[in-house]
C-alpha positions in Angstrom: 0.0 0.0 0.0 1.5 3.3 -1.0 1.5 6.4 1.4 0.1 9.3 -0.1 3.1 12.2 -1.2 3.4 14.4 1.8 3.2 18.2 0.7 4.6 20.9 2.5 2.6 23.5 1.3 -1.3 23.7 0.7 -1.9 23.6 -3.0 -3.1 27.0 -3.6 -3.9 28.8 -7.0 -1.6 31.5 -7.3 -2.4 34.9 -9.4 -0.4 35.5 -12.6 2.3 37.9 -11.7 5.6 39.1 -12.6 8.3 40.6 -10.6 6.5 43.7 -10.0 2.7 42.9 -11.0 0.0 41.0 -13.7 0.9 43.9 -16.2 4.3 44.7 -16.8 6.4 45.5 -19.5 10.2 46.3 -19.3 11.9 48.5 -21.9 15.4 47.7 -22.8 17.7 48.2 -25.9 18.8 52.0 -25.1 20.2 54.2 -23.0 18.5 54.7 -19.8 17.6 58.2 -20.6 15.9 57.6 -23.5 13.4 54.9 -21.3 12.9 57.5 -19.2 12.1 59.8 -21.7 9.5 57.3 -23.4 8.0 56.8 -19.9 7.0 60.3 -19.2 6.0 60.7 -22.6 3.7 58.1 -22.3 2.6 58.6 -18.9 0.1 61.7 -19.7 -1.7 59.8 -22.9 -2.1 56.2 -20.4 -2.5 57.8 -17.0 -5.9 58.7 -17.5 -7.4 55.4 -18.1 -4.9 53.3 -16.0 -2.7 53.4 -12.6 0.6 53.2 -14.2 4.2 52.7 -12.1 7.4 53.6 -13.5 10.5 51.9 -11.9 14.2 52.6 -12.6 17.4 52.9 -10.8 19.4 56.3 -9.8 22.2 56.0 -11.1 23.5 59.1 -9.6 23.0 58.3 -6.1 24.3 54.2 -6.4 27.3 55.9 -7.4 27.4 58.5 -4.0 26.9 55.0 -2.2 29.6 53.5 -3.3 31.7 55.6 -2.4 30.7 55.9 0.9 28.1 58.5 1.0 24.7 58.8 1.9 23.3 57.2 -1.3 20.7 59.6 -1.4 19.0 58.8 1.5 18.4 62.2 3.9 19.2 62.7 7.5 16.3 60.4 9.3 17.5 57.1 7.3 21.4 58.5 7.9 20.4 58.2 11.6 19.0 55.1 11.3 14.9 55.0 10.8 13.8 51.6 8.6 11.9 53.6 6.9 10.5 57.4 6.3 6.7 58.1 5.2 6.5 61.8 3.8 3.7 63.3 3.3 4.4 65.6 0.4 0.5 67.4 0.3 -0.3 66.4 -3.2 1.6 63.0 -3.1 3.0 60.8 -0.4 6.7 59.4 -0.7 8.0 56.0 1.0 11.9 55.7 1.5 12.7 52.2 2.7 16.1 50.3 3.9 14.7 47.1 3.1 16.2 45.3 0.2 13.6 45.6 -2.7 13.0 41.7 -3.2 10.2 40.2 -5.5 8.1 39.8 -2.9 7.8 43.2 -1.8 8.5 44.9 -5.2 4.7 43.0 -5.7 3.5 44.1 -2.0 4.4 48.2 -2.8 2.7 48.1 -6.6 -0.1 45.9 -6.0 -2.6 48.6 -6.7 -1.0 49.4 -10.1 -2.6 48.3 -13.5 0.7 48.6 -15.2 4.3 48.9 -14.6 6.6 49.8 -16.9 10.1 49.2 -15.6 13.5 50.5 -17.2 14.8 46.6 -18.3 18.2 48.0 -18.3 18.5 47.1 -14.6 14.8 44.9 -14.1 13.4 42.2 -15.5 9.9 42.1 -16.0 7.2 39.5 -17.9 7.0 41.0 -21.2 9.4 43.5 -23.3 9.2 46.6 -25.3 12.4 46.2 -26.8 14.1 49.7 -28.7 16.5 49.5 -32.0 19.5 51.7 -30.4 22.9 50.9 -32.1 24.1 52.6 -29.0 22.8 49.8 -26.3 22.8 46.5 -27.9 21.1 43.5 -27.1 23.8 40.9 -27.7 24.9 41.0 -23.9 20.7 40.7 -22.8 19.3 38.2 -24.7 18.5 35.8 -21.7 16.2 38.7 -20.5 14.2 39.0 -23.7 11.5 36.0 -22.4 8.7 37.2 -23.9 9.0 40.6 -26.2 5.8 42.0 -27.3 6.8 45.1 -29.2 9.6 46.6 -31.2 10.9 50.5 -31.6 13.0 51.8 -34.2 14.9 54.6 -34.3 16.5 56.8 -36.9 19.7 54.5 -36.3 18.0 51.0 -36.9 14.7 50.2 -38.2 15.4 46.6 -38.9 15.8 43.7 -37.1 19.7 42.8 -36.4 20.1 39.2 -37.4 21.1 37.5 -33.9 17.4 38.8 -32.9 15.7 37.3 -35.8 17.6 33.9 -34.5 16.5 34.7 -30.5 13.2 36.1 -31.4 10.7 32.7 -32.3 7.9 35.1 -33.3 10.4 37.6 -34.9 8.6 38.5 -38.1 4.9 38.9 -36.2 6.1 41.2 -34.1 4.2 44.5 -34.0 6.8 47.5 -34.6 6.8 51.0 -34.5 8.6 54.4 -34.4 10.0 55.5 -31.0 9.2 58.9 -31.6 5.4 58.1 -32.2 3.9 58.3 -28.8 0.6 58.5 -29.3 1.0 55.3 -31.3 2.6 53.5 -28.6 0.1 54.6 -26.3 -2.7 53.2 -28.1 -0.8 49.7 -28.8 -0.2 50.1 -24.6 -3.7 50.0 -23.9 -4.3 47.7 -26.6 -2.1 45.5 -25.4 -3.7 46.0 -21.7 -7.4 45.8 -22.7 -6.6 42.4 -24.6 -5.1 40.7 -21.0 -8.3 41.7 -19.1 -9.3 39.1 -16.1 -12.2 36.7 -17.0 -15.5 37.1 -15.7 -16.7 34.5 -13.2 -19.9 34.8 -11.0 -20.7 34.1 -7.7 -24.2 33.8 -5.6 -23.7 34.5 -2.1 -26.0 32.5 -0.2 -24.2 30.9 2.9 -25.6 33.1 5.2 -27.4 32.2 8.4 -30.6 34.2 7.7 -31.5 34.8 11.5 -33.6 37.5 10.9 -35.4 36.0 7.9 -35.9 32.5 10.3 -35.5 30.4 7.0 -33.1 30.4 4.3 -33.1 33.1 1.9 -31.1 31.6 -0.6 -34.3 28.8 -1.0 -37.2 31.3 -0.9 -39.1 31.1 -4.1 -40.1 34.5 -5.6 -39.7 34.1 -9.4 -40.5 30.1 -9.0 -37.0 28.3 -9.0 -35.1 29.0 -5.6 -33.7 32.3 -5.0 -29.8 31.0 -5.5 -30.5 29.0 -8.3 -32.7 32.5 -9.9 -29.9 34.5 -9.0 -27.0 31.7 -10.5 -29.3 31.9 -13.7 -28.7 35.9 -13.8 -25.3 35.7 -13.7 -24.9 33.0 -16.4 -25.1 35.5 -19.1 -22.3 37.4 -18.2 -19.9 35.4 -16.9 -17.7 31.8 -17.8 -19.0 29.9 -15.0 -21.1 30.5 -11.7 -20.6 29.0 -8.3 -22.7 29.6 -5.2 -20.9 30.6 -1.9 -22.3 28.3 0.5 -21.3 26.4 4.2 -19.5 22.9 3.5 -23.0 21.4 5.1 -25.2 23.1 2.2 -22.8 21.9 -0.7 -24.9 18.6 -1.3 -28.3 20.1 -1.5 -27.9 22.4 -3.6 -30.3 22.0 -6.8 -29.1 20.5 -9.8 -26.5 22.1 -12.2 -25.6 24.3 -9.3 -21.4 24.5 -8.2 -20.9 24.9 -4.8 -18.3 26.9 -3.8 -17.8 26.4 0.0 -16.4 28.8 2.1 -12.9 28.4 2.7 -12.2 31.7 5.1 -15.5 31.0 7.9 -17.2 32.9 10.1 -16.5 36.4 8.2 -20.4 36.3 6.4 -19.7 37.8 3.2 -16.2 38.6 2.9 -15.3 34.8 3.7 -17.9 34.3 0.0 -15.8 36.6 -1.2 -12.1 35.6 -0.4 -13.3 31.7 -1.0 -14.0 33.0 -5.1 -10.4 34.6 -4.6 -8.6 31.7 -3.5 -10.5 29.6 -5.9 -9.5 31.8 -8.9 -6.9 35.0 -8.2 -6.4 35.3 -11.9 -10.7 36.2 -12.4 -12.8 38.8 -11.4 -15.4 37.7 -9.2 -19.6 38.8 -10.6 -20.8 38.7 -6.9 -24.6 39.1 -6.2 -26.2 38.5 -3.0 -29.1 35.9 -3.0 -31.9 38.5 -1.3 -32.2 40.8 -3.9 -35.2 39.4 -5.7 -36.4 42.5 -7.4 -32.6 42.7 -9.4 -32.7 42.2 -13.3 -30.7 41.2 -16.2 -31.0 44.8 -17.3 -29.2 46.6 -13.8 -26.3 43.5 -14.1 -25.4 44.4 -17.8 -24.9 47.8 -16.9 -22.5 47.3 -14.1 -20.6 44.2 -16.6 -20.9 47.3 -19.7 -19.3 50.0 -17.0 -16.7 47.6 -15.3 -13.5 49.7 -14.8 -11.0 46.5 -14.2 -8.6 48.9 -13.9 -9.7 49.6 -10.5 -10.0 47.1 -7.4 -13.6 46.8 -8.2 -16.8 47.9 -10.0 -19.9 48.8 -7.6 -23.1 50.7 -7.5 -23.5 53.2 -5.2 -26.0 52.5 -2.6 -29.3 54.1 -2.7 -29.7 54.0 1.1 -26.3 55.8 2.1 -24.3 57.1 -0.9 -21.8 53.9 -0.1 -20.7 51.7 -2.7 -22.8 48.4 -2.6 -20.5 45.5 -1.9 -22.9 42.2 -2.7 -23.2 43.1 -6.2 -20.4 44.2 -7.2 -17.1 43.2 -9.7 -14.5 42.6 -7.3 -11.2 42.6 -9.5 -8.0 40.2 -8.9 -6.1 42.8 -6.9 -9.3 43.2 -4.5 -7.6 39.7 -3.2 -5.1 41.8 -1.5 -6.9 44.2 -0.5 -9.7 41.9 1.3 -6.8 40.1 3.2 -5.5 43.1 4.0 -8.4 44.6 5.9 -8.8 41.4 7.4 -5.0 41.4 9.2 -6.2 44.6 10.2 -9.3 43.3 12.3 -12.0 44.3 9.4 -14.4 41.8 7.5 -16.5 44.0 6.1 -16.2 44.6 2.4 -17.9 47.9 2.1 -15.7 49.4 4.3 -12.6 48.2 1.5 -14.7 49.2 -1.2 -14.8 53.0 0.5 -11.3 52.9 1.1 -10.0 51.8 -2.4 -9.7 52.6 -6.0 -12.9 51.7 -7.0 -15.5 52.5 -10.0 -18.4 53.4 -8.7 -21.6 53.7 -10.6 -25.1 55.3 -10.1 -27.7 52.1 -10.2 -30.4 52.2 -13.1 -32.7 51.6 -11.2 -31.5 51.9 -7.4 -34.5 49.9 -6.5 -33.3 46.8 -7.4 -30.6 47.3 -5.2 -33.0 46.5 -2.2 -32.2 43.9 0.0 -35.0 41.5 1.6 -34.1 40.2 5.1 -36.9 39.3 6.9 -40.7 37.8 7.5 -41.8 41.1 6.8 -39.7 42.2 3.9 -40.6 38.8 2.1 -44.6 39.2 2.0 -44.0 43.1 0.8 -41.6 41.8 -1.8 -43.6 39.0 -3.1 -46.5 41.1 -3.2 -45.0 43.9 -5.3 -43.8 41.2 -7.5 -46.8 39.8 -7.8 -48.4 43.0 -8.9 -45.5 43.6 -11.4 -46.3 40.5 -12.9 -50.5 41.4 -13.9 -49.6 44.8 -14.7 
């Protein structure tokens, strides 16, 4: 009899990231002024759409460093603070003396949609690589994994032979001119737009329903149960739905139902919501509480039509106190870190993350359907409007 292979580590799913983020491109192939210069001429024609991080070395002060001075670090990290948080009125600056590893190169630019990096000192997923007789690639061709575009300069507009050879998708390569920025910009977002998370939907219906004194997800107000109604308004927009349940409701749900137990307990809907997340960190997560039986297909497509995945998530803002509305709502891939974040900090509520993020949030349709249905009382009224609706 064999013994099962002991694992160290829980198999998790882990999200698709690079060494700084899921979006990254490094540019390499020229001097490290001319990235820079590229970078800020980019920045104004992406920044509006997109949260975009530049990173690059100084040069200047690795060189004070080495030679024994200050490195550019000012008279609080010369006298030995791990770190100094400036607040600089219209933006806040971070110095750190902790080595910049992969791990927290990730942690610091989490709530970025895009990174571009100067690849003349970091590696990143992709590459932007520029034609630069000046900086060669010869030396850097174990860094060119992946290379998505190609810029030419006045120097060189065609591709040197030993890329050809490294280059397996040399000739479909897009290219264009360095100096056309407003080109590059649009191939940027292009290229951005095309790598957008799936869509995956979620009915939150693990719930205890003490006020209701029955379960809300099995209330019948349209004729199927009110999970599997709610499952079937989801199915339009998304690649698959699961229902949030407790491990004890799994096998009873009704037919052609997933279950999708909660994996983080006793945190009502946040633990729905980090179970999607550690199911799938590389989707965005369609999340609809089950007691909202007056919501239509109509309210959901404009929230899917308006989704900013740019942003940690996509909400409406709630008709009762100008809040975004957290159960139904697009919660983004980076909202992962952001949930678990709030959590170590003693919060499971997701509306207070959703106020305290970058989030898109939308004025409801029809705000009505945003009304949620939690007890004995709320059930006859609701059914009875229904009803109504229905012979009208």
């Amino acid at each position: 009899m064999h013994k099962p292979a002991h694992t160290k580590h829980a198999a998790l799913a882990r999200p698709n990231l690079g060494e700084f983020g899921r979006h990254e491109l490094a540019v390499l192939g020229a001097p490290c002024g001319v990235i820079k210069d590229l970078a800020s001429r980019l920045l104004p024609e992406l920044s509006t759409g997109l949260r975009v991080a530049y990173v690059d070395a100084d040069h200047a002060a690795g060189d004070a460093a080495d030679q024994g001075e200050a490195g550019g670090a000012d008279a609080i990290l010369q006298a030995g603070a791990a770190a100094e948080l400036t607040d600089k009125i219209h933006f806040r600056r971070l110095d750190a003396r902790q080595g910049m590893d992969k791990f927290s190169q990730q942690h610091w630019l989490a709530g970025q949609s895009l990174v571009l990096a100067n690849g003349n000192h970091f590696r990143a997923k992709q590459q932007v690589i520029i034609l630069d007789p000046r900086k060669p690639l010869e030396k850097k061709l174990d860094r060119l994994t992946d290379v998505q575009l190609v810029l030419t300069t006045e120097g060189q507009t065609e591709l040197p032979e030993y890329l050809r050879a490294h280059l397996p998708n040399a000739a479909e390569l897009p290219v264009l001119a360095l100096g056309d920025t407003a080109g590059i910009a649009a191939w940027v977002r292009q290229w951005w737009q095309q790598r957008v998370p799936p869509l995956r939907g979620l009915v939150l219906a693990g719930g205890q329903s003490q006020r209701m004194q029955a379960d809300k997800g099995r209330l019948r107000y349209h004729g199927p149960e009110q999970r599997e109604h709610a499952a079937a308004l989801l199915a339009p927009f998304c690649q698959e739905v699961f229902v949030s349940c407790r491990a004890e409701q799994a096998a009873e749900l009704p037919a052609g139902l997933q279950p999708l137990p909660d994996q983080f307990l006793d945190l009502g809907p946040m633990g729905g919501i980090l179970s999607a997340l550690r199911h799938d960190p590389n989707a965005a997560w369609l999340v609809v509480a089950c007691d909202l039986p007056f919501l239509s297909n109509a309210t959901l497509q404009h929230l899917v039509q308006h989704r900013n995945p740019a942003r940690v998530a996509t909400a409406f803002r709630s008709p009762a106190n100008e809040f975004p509305e957290p159960l139904i709502t697009i919660w983004e891939p980076s909202s992962y870190g952001v949930l678990l974040q709030f959590l170590a900090m003693g919060y499971s509520c997701p509306r207070k993350a959703l106020i305290n993020s970058d989030v898109q949030v939308l004025q409801a349709p029809a705000p009505q359907e945003l009304r949620n249905v939690n007890t004995p009382t709320e059930r006859d009224a609701a059914q009875q409007e229904l009803l109504s609706s229905r012979k009208q």
